[in-house]
N, C-alpha and C positions, 0 to 999 in steps of 0.2 A: 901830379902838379909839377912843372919847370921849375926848375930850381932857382931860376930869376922871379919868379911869378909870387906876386904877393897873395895872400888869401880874400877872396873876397867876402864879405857879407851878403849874402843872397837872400831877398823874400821870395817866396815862391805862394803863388795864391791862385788857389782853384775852386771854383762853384760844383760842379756836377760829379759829385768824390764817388765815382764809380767807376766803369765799361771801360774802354779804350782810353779815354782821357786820364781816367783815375790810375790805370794800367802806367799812363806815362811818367805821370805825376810823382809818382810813388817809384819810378827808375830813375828819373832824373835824382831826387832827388837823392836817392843811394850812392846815384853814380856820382854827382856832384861833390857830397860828403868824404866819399871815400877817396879822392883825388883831392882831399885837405880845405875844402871850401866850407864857410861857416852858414849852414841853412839853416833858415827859421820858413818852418810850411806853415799856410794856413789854409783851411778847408771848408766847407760847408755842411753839417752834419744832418741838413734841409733832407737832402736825396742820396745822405750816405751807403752805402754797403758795408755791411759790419766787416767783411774781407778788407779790406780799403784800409778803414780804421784800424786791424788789426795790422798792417801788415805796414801803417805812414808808423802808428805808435813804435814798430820796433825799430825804426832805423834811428841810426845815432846820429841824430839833428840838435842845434842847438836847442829848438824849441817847434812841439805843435802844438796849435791855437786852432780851438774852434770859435768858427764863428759865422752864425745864418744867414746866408746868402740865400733868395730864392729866382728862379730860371727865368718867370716872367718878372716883367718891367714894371712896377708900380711903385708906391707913396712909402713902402720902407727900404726902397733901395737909397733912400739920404741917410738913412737909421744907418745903413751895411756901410754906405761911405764912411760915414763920421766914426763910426765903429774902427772901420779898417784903417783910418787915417793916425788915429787914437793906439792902435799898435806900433804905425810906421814912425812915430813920435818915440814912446815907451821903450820899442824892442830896439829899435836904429842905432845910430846912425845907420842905411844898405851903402850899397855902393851898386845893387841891383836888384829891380823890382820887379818881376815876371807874371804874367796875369797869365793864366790858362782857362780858355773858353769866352764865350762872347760878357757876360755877366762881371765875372771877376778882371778879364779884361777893361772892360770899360771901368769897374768901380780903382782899379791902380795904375788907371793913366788920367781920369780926372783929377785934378791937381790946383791947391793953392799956390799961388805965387812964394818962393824962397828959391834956396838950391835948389840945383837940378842933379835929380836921381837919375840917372836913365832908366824910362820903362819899355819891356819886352812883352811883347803880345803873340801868344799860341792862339789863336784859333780852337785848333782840333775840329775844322769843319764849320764855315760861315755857316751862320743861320739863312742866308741867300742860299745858300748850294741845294736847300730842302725843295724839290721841284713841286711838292704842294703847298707851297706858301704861296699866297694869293699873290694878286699885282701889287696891292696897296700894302702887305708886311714886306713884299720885295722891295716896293719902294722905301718903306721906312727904314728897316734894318739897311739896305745898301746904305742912303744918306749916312744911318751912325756911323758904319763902318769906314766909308770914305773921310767922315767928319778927324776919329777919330786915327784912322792910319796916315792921313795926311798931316797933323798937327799938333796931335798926342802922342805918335812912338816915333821913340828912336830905332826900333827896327819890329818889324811884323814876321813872324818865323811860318813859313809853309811847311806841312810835312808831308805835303806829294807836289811833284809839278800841276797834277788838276786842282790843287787847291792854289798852285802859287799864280797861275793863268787866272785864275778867276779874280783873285785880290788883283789883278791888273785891270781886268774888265770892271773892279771897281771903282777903279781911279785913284788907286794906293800908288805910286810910283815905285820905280825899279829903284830906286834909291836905297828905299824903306824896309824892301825884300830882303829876305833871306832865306833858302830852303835845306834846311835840314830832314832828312826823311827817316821815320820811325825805325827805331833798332830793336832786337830781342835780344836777353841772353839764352845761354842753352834750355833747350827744352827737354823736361823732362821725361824720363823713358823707363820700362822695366816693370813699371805695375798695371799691364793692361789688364791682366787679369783678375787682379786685386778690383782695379776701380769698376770693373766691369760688375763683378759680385757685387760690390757697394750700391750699384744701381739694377740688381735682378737683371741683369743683357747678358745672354748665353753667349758660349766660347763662340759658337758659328754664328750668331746673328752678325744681319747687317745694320750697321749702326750706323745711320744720319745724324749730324750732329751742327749743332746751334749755339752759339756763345754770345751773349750779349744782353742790355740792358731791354726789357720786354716796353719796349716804346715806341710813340710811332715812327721815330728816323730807322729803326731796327727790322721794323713789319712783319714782325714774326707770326701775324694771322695769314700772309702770303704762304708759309713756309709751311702750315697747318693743314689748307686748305688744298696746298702739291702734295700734300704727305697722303692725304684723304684719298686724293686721286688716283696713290698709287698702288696703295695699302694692301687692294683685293689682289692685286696683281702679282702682288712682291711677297706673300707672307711670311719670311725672314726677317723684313725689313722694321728696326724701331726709331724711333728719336730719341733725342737724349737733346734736351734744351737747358743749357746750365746759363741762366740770369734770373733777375727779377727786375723790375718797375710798373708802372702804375698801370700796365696793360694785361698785369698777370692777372686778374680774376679775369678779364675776356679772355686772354687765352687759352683757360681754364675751362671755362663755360664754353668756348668754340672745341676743343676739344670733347668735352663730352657729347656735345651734339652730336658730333660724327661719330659715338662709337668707338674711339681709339684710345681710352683711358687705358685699358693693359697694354697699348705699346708705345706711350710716351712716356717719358719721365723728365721733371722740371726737376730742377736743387740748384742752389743758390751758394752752396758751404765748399764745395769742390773748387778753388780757381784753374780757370782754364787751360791756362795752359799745362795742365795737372790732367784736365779730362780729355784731350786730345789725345792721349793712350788710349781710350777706350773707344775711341771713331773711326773708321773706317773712311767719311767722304765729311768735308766739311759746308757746311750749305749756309750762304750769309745772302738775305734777302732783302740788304737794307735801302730805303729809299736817296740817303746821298750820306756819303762819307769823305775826308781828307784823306788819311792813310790809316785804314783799318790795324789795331792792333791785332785782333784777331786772324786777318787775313796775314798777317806776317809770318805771326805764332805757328799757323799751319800751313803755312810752307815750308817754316825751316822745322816744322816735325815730319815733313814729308807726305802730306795729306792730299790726295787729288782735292780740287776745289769745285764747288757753284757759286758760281758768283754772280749780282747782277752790276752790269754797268757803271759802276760810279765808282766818284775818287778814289785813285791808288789801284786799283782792279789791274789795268795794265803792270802795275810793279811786281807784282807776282801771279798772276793766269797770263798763261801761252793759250788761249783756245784752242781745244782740240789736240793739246800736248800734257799738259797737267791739269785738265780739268774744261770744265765749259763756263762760257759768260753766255747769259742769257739775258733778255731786255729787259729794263728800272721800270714794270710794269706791275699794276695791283690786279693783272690776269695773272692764275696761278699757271697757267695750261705751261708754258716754255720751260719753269721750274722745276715740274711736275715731271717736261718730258727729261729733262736734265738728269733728276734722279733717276727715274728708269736706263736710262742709258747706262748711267755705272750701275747698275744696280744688275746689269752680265759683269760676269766674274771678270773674261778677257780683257773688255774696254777700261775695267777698273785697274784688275792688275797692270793693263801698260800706261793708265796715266798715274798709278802710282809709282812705279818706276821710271819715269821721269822726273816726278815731286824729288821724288830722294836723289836724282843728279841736281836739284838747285837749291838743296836745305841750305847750302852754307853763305848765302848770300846777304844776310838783315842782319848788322852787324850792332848789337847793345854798346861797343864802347865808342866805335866813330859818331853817333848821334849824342854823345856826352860830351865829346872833345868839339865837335862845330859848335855845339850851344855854349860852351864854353868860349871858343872864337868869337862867336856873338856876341856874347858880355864882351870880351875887353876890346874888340872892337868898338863895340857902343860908349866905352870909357875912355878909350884913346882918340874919340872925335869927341 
């Protein structure tokens, strides 16, 4: 913290206390803390991951508060308002109210008339950006979103340029914008062979690897169904899928159909950027993102990537230099042939040897100090 710079009171309130988002969640608010600002988080423990919890409870915040938020839209999100209002009363005076994701967003820019808090809105990936949301959820969610970024925040935070283009196409003004882009700290290194034992993957296997919440924005049945494809071909080759959400008994059940229960392995208790020692090629198949934390994480370990198309993808894949993008399609065939490709020693060793000339790029403390910008911006107008 500036040595002019007063402390602020910060609420930080997130619905979807997991994956990426939870990942952010849970840095900001370290990083915020430890640069002398007074956090009070609050969470949803609706779609928690016990890592999540484990890991908001040890940081030294003023205070965390659960409290049940749930993803879709109905008759007890006035219950979660009046709830959350009921703290911003109790815990307050803030001086800044931060909503992360579309849910908690919307329930901490809804607002009775009094002072004005400035409130900040993360995203972490429009519910519009999901290219299977029908016309008529596109058209609704846009409307809130427009509703809501036009005359409910004092600033709307992007963490990619594909995310911050899009809140334009919504009709959020450049006013409102702000693009901050996802940071890491170091990642860690030196037990590949530890976590590798931990999960049965021999010193030479090829290890594919998968991090994320088993959901549909995630589609890790794409990622199943390329693995399947390649399986007979590669026999080296395992998976290692470190998440869980409400898709894991399918993916579970899809896996065993195919036969490939001895060379996948799911766990949820490893955080990832912890299992990225044990991978080899990192494979993210997910249908639309803002600025993947996972895509970060494995760049700056050095990990050639698969990636498909969407948000932030350009921030870290060079095609064809560290890694391949393949198309946002629910055909496994482009995925499938991705993997195969590294899956030659040569094409892998040279696009990991590129990865590792751009580790140092995703930088954990500048994405704390702009969000920080943000606030007293938002407080000095």
């Amino acid at each position: 913290m500036h040595a002019n710079d007063k402390p602020l009171r910060i609420l930080e309130v997130l619905e979807p206390s997991g994956g990426g988002s939870g990942r952010h969640f849970v840095d900001l608010c370290a990083g915020l803390a430890a640069r002398g600002q007074a956090v009070t988080a609050v969470y949803s423990p609706v779609r928690a991951e016990a890592r999540f919890v484990r890991e908001l409870m040890a940081l030294d915040l003023q205070k965390v508060i659960a409290l049940p938020m749930l993803r879709a839209v109905g008759p007890k999100d006035f219950e979660g308002w009046r709830a959350l209002h009921r703290i911003i009363r109790s815990e307050g005076p803030f001086d800044i109210i931060h909503g992360h994701s579309s849910k908690a967003g919307a329930l901490t820019r809804l607002r009775l008339p009094g002072p004005h808090v400035p409130r900040i809105y993360t995203p972490h990936a429009f519910r519009t950006m999901d290219p299977s949301l029908s016309s008529k959820g596109r058209f609704v969610f846009g409307q809130i979103e427009t509703l809501l970024g036009r005359f409910f925040s004092d600033f709307v935070i992007a963490v990619s340029q594909n995310e911050y283009d899009h809140a334009l196409s919504l009709g959020i003004p450049h006013d409102v914008l702000r693009l901050v882009v996802n940071g890491v700290r170091d990642i860690p290194s030196g037990r590949r062979a530890e976590i590798r034992s931990r999960f049965g993957l021999a010193d030479d296997a090829l290890v594919f690897g998968f991090i994320g919440r088993l959901s549909a924005q995630k589609a890790p049945e794409r990622l199943i169904s390329a693995f399947s494809a390649i399986a007979a071909d590669v026999p080296q080759a395992r998976l290692l899928i470190i998440g869980s959400g409400e898709l894991e008994d399918v993916v579970r059940q899809q896996i065993s159909t195919t036969g490939l229960v001895d060379r996948v392995v799911i766990d949820a208790d490893v955080p990832g950027a912890a299992a990225l020692q044990a991978l080899d090629v990192l494979v993210m198949t997910s249908r639309y993102e803002a600025m993947s934390y996972v895509m970060l994480e494995a760049a700056a370990a050095g990990l050639p990537l698969v990636l498909t198309d969407v948000g932030g993808a350009s921030n870290v894949l060079d095609s064809g230099v560290n890694g391949l993008l393949v198309p946002n399609s629910d055909d496994p065939a482009p995925i499938a042939s991705a993997m195969r490709a590294l899956s030659d020693d040569a094409t892998r060793g040279r696009f990991t040897a590129a990865a590792r000339e751009r580790q140092g790029r995703y930088g954990f403390d500048a994405m704390v100090e702009q969000t920080l910008a943000v606030y007293r911006e938002a407080l000095a107008s």
